[in-house]
SEVONU-938709 format. One record per residue: residue number from 1; residue in one letter; x, y, z of N, C-alpha, C, O, CB in turn. Coordinates in steps of 0.2 Angstrom, whole numbers. Glycine has a CB too. Layout:
BEGIN
<rec><mipa>NUM</mipa><fiza>a</fiza><n_east>X</n_east><n_north>Y</n_north><n_up>Z</n_up><ca_east>X</ca_east><ca_north>Y</ca_north><ca_up>Z</ca_up><c_east>X</c_east><c_north>Y</c_north><c_up>Z</c_up><o_east>X</o_east><o_north>Y</o_north><o_up>Z</o_up><cb_east>X</cb_east><cb_north>Y</cb_north><cb_up>Z</cb_up></rec>
...
END
This chain:
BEGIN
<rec><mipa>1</mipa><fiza>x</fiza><n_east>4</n_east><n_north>-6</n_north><n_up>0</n_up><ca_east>0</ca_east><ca_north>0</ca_north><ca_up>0</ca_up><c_east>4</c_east><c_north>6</c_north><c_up>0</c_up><o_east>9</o_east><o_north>6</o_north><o_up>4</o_up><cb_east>-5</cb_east><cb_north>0</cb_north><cb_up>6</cb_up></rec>
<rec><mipa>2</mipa><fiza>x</fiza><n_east>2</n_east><n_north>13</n_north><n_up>-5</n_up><ca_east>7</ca_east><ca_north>18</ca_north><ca_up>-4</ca_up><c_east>6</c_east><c_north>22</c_north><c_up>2</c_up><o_east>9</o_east><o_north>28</o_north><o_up>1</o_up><cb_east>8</cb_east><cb_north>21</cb_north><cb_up>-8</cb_up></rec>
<rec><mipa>3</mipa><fiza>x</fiza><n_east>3</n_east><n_north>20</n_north><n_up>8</n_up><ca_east>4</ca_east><ca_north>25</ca_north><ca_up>13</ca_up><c_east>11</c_east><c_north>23</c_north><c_up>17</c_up><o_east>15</o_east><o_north>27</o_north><o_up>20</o_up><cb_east>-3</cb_east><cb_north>24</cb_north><cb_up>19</cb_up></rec>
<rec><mipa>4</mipa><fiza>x</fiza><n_east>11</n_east><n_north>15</n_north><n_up>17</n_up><ca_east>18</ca_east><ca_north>12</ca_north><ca_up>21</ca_up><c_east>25</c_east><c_north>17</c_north><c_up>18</c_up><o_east>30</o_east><o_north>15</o_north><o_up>21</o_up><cb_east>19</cb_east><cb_north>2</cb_north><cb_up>20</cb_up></rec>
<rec><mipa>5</mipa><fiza>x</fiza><n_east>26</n_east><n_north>20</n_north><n_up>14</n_up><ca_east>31</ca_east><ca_north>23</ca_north><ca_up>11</ca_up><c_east>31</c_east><c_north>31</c_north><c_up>16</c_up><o_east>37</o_east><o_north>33</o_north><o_up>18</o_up><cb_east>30</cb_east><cb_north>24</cb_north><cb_up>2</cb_up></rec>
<rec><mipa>6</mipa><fiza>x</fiza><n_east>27</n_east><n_north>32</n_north><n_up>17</n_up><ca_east>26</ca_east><ca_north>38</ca_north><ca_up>19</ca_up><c_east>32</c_east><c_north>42</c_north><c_up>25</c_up><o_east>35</o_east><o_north>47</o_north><o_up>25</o_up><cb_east>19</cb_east><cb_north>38</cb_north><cb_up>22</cb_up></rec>
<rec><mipa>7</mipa><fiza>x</fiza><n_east>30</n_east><n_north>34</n_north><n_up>32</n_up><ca_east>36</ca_east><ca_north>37</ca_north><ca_up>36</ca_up><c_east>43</c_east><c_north>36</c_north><c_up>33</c_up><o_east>48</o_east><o_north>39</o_north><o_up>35</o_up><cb_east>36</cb_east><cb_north>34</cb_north><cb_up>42</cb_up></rec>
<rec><mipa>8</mipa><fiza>x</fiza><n_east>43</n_east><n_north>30</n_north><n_up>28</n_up><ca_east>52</ca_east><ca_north>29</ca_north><ca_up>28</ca_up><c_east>55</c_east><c_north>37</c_north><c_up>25</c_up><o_east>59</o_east><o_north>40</o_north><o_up>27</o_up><cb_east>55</cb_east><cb_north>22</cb_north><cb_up>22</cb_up></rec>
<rec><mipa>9</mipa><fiza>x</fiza><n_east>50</n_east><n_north>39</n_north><n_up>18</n_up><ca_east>53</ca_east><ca_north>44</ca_north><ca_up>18</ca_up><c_east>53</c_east><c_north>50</c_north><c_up>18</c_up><o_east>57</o_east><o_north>54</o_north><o_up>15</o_up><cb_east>54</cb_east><cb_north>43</cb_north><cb_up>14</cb_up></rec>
<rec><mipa>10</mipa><fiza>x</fiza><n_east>48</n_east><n_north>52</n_north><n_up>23</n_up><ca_east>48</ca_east><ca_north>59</ca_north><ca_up>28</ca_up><c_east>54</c_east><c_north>56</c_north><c_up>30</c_up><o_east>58</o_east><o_north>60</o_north><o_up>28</o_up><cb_east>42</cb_east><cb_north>60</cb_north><cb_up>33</cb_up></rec>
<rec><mipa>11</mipa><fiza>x</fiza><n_east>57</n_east><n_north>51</n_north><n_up>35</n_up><ca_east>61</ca_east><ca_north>51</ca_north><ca_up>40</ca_up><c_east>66</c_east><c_north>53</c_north><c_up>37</c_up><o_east>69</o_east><o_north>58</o_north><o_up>40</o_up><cb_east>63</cb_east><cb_north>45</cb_north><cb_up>42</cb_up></rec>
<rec><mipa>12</mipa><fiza>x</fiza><n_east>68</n_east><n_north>50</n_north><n_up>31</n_up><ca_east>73</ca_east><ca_north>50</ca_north><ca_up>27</ca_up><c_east>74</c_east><c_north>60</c_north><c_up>24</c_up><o_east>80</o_east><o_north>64</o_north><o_up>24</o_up><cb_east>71</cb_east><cb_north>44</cb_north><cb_up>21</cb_up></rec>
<rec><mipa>13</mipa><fiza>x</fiza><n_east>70</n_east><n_north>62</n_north><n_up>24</n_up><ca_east>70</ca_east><ca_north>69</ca_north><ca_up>20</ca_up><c_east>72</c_east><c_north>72</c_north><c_up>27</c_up><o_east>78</o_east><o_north>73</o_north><o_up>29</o_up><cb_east>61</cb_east><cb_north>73</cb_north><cb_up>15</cb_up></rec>
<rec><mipa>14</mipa><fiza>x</fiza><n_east>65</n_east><n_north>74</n_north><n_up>33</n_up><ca_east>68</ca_east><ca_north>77</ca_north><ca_up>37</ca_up><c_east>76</c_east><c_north>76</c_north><c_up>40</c_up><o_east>79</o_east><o_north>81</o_north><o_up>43</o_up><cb_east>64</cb_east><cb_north>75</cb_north><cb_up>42</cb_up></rec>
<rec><mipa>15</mipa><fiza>x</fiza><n_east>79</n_east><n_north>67</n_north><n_up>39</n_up><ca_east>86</ca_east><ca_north>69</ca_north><ca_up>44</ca_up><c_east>90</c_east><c_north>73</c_north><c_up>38</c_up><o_east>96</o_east><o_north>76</o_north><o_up>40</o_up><cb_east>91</cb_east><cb_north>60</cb_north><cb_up>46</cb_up></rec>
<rec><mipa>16</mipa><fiza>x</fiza><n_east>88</n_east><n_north>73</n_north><n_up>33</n_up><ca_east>93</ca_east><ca_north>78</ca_north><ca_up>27</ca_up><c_east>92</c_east><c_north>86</c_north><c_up>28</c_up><o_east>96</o_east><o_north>90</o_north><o_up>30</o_up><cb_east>90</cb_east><cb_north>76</cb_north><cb_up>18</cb_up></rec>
<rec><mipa>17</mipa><fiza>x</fiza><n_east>86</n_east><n_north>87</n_north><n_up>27</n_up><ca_east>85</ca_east><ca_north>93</ca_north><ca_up>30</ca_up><c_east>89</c_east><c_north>95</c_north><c_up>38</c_up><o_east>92</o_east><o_north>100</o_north><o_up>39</o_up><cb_east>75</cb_east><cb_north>94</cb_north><cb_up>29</cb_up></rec>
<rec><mipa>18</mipa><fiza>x</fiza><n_east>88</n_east><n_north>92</n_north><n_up>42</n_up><ca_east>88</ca_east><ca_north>93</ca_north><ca_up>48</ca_up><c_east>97</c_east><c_north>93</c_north><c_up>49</c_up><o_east>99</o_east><o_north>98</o_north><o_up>52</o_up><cb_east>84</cb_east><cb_north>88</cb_north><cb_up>51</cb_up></rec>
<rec><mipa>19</mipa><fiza>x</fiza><n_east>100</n_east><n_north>87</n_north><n_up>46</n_up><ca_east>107</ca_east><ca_north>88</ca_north><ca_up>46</ca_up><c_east>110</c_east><c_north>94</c_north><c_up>43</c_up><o_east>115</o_east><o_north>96</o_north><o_up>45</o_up><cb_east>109</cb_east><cb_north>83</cb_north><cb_up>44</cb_up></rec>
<rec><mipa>20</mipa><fiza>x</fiza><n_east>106</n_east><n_north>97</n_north><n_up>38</n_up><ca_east>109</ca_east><ca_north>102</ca_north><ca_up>34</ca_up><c_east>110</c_east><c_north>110</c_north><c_up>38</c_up><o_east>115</o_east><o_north>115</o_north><o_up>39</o_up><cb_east>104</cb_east><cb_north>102</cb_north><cb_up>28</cb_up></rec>
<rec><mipa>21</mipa><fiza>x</fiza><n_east>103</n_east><n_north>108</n_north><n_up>42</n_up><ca_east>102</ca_east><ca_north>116</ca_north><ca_up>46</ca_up><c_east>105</c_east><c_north>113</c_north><c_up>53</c_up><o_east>111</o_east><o_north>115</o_north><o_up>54</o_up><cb_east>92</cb_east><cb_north>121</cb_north><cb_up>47</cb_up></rec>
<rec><mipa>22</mipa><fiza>x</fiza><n_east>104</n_east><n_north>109</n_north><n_up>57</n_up><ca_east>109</ca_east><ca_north>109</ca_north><ca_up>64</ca_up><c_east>113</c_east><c_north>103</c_north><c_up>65</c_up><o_east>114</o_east><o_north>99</o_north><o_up>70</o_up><cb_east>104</cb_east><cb_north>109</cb_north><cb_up>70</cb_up></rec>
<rec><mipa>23</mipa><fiza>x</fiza><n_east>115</n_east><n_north>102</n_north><n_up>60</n_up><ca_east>120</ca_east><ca_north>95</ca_north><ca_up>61</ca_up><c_east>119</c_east><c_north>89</c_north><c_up>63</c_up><o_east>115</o_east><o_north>86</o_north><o_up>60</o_up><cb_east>125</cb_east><cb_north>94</cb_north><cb_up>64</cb_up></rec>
<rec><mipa>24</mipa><fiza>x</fiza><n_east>123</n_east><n_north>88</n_north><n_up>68</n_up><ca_east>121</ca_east><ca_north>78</ca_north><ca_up>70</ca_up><c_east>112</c_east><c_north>79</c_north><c_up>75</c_up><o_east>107</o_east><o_north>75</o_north><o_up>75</o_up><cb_east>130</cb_east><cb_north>71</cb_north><cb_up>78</cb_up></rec>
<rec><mipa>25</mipa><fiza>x</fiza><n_east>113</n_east><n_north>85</n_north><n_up>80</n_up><ca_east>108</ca_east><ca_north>84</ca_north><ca_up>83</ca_up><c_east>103</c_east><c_north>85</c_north><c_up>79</c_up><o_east>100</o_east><o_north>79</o_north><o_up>77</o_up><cb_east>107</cb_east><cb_north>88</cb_north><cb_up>88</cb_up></rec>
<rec><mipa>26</mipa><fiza>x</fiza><n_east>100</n_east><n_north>92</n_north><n_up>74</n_up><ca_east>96</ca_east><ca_north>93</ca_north><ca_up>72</ca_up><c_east>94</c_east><c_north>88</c_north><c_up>66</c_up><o_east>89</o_east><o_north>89</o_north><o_up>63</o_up><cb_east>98</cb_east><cb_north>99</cb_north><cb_up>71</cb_up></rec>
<rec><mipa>27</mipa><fiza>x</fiza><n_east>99</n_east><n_north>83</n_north><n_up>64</n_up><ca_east>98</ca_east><ca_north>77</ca_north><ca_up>60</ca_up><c_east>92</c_east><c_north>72</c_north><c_up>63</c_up><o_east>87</o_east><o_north>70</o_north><o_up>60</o_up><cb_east>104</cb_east><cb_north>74</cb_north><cb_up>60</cb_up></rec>
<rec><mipa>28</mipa><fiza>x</fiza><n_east>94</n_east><n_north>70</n_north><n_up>70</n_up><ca_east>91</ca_east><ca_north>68</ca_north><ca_up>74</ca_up><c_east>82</c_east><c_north>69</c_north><c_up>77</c_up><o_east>77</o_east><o_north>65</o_north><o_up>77</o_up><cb_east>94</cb_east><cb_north>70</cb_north><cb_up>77</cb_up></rec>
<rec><mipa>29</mipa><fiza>x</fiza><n_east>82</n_east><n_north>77</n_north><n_up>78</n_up><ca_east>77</ca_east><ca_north>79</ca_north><ca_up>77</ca_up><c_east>73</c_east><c_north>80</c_north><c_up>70</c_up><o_east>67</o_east><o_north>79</o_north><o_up>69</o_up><cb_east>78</cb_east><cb_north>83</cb_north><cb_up>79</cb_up></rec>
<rec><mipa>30</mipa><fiza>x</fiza><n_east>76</n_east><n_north>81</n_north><n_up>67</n_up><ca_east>73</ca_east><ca_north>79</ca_north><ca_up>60</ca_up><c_east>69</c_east><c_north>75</c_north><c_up>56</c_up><o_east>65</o_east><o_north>75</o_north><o_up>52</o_up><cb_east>76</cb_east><cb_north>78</cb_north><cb_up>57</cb_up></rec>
<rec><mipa>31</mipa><fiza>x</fiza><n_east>72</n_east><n_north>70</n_north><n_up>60</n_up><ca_east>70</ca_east><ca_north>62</ca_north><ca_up>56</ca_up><c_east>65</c_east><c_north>60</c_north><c_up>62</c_up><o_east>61</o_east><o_north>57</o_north><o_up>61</o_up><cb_east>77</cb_east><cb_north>55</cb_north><cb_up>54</cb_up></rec>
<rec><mipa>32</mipa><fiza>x</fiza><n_east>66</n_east><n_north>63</n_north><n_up>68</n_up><ca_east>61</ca_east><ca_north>60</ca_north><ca_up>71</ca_up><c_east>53</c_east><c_north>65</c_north><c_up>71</c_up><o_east>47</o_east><o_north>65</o_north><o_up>74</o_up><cb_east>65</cb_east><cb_north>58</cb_north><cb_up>80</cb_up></rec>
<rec><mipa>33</mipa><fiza>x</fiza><n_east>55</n_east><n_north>69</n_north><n_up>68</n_up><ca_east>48</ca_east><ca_north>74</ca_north><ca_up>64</ca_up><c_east>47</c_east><c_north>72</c_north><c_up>59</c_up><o_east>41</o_east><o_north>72</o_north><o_up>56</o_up><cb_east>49</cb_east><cb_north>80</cb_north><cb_up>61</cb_up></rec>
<rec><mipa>34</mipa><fiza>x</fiza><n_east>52</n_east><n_north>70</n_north><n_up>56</n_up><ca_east>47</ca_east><ca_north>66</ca_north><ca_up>48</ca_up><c_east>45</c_east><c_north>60</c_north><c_up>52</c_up><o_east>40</o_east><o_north>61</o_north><o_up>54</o_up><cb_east>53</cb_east><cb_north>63</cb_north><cb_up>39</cb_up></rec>
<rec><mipa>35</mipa><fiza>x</fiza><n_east>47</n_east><n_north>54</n_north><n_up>56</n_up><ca_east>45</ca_east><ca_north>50</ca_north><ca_up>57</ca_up><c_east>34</c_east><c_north>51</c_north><c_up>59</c_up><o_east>29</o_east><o_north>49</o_north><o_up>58</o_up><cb_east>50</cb_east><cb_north>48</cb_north><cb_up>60</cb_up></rec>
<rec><mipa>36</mipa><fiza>x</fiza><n_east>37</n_east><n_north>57</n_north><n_up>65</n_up><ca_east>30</ca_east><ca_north>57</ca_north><ca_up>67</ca_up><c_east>26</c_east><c_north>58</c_north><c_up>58</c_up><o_east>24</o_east><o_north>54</o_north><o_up>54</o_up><cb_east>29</cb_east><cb_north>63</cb_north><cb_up>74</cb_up></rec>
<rec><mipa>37</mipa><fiza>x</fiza><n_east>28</n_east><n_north>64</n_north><n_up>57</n_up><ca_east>23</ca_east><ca_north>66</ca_north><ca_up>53</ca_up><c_east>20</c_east><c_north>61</c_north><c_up>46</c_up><o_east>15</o_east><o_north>61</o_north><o_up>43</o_up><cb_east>25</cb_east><cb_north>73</cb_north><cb_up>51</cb_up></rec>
<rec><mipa>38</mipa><fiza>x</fiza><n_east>28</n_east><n_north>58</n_north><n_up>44</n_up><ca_east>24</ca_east><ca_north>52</ca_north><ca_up>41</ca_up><c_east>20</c_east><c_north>46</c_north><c_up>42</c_up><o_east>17</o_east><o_north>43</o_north><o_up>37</o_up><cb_east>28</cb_east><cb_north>49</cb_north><cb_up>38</cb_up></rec>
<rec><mipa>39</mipa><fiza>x</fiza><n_east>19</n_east><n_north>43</n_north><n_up>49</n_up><ca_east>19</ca_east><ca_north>39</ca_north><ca_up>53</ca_up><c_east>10</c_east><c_north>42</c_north><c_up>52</c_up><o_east>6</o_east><o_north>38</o_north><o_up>52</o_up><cb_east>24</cb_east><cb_north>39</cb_north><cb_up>59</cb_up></rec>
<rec><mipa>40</mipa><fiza>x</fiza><n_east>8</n_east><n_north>50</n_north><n_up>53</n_up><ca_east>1</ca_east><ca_north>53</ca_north><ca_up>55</ca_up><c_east>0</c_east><c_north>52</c_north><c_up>47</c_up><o_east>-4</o_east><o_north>48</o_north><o_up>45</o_up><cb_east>1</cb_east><cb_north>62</cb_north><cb_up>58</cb_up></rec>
<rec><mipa>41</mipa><fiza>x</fiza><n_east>3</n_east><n_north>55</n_north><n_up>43</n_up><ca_east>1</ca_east><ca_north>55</ca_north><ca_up>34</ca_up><c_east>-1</c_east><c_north>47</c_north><c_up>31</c_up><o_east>-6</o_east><o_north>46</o_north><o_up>28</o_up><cb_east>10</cb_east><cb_north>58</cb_north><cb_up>30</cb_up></rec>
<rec><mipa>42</mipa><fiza>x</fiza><n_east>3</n_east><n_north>43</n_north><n_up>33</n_up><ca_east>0</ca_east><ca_north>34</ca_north><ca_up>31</ca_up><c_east>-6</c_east><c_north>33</c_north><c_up>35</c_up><o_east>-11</o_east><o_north>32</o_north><o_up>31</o_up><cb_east>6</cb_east><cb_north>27</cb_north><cb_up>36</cb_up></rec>
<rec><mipa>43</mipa><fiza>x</fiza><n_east>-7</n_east><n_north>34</n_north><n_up>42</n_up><ca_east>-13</ca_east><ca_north>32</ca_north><ca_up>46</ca_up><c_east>-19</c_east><c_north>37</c_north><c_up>42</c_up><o_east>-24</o_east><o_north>34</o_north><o_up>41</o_up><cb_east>-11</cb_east><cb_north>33</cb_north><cb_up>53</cb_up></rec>
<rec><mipa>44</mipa><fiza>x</fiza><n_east>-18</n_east><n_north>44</n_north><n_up>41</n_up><ca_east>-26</ca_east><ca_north>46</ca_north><ca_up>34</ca_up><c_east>-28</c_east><c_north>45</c_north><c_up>29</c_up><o_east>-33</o_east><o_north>45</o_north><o_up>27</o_up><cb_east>-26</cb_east><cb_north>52</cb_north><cb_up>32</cb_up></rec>
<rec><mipa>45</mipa><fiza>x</fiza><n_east>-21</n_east><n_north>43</n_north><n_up>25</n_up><ca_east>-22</ca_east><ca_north>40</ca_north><ca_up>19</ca_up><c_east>-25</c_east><c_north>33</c_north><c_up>20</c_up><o_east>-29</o_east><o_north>32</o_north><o_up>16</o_up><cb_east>-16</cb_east><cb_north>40</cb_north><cb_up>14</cb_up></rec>
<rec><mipa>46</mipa><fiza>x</fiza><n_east>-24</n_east><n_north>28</n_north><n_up>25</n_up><ca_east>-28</ca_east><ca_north>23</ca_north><ca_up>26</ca_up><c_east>-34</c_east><c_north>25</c_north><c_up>27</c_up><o_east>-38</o_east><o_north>23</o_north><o_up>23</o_up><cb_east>-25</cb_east><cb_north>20</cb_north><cb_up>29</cb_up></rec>
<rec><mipa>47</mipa><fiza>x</fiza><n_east>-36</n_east><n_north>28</n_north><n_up>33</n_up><ca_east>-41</ca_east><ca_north>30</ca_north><ca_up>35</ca_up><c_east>-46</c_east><c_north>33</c_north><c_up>30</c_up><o_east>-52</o_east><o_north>32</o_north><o_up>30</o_up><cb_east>-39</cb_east><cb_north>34</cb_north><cb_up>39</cb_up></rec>
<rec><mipa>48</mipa><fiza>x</fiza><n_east>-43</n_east><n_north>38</n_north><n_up>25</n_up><ca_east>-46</ca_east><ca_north>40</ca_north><ca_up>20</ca_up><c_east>-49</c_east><c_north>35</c_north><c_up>15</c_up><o_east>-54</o_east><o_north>36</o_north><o_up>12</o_up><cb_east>-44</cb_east><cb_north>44</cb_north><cb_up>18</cb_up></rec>
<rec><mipa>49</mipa><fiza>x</fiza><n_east>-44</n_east><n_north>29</n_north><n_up>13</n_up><ca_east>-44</ca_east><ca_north>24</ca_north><ca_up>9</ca_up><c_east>-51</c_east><c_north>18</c_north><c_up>10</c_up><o_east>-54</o_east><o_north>16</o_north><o_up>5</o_up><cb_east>-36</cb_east><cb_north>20</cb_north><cb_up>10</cb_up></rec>
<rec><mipa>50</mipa><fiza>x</fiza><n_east>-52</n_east><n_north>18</n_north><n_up>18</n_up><ca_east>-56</ca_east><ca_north>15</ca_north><ca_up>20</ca_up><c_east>-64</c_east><c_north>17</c_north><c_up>20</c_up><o_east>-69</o_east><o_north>13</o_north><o_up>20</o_up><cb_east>-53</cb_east><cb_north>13</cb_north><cb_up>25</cb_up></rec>
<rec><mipa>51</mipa><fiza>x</fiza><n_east>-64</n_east><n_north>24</n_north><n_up>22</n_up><ca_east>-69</ca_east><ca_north>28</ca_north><ca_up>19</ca_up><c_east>-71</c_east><c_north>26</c_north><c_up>11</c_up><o_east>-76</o_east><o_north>24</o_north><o_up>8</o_up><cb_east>-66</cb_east><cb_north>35</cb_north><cb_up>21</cb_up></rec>
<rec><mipa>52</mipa><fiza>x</fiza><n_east>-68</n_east><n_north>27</n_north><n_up>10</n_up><ca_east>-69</ca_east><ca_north>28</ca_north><ca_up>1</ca_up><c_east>-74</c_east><c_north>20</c_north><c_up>0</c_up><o_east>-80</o_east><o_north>20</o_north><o_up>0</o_up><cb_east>-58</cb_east><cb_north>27</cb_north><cb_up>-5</cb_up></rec>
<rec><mipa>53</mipa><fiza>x</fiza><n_east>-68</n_east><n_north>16</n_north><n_up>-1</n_up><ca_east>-70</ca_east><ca_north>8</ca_north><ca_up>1</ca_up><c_east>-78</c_east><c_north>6</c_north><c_up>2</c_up><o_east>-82</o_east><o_north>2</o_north><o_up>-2</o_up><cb_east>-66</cb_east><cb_north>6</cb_north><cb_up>9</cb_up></rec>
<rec><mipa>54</mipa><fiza>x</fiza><n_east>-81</n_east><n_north>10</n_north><n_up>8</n_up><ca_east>-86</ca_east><ca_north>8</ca_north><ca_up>13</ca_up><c_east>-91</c_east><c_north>12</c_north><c_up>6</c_up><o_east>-96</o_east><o_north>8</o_north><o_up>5</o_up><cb_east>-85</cb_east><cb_north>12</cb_north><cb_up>22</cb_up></rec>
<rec><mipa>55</mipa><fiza>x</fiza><n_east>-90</n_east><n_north>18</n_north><n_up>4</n_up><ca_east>-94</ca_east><ca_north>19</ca_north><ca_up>0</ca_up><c_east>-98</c_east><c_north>19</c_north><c_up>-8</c_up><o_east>-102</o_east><o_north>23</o_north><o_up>-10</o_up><cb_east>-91</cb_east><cb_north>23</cb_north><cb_up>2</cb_up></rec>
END
C-alpha cells in the first residue's frame, strides 16, 4: 500500500533537511519529525482509503 512509504521517507527527507540546518543533533530531530509526521500522513491516507471503500 502507498501509505507504508510515507514514514520511511519523511524520515529520510527530514534527517537531510535537519542535518543540513543543525548537524548531527538537528539530524536527529529531523527524522524523528518526519517520522512522526509520516507515521500521521500513512494512518489518513488509510483511513481515507477505508472511507472511500465503505462507500
Amino acid at each position: 500500500m502507498i501509505g507504508c512509504i510515507f514514514p520511511v521517507l519523511l524520515l529520510a527527507i527530514g534527517g537531510g533537511i535537519g542535518g543540513m540546518i543543525g548537524g548531527d543533533i538537528g539530524a536527529y530531530y529531523g527524522a524523528a519529525v518526519g517520522l512522526a509526521a509520516g507515521t500521521v500522513a500513512m494512518v489518513v491516507v488509510i483511513w481515507l482509503l477505508s472511507q472511500a471503500k465503505q462507500r
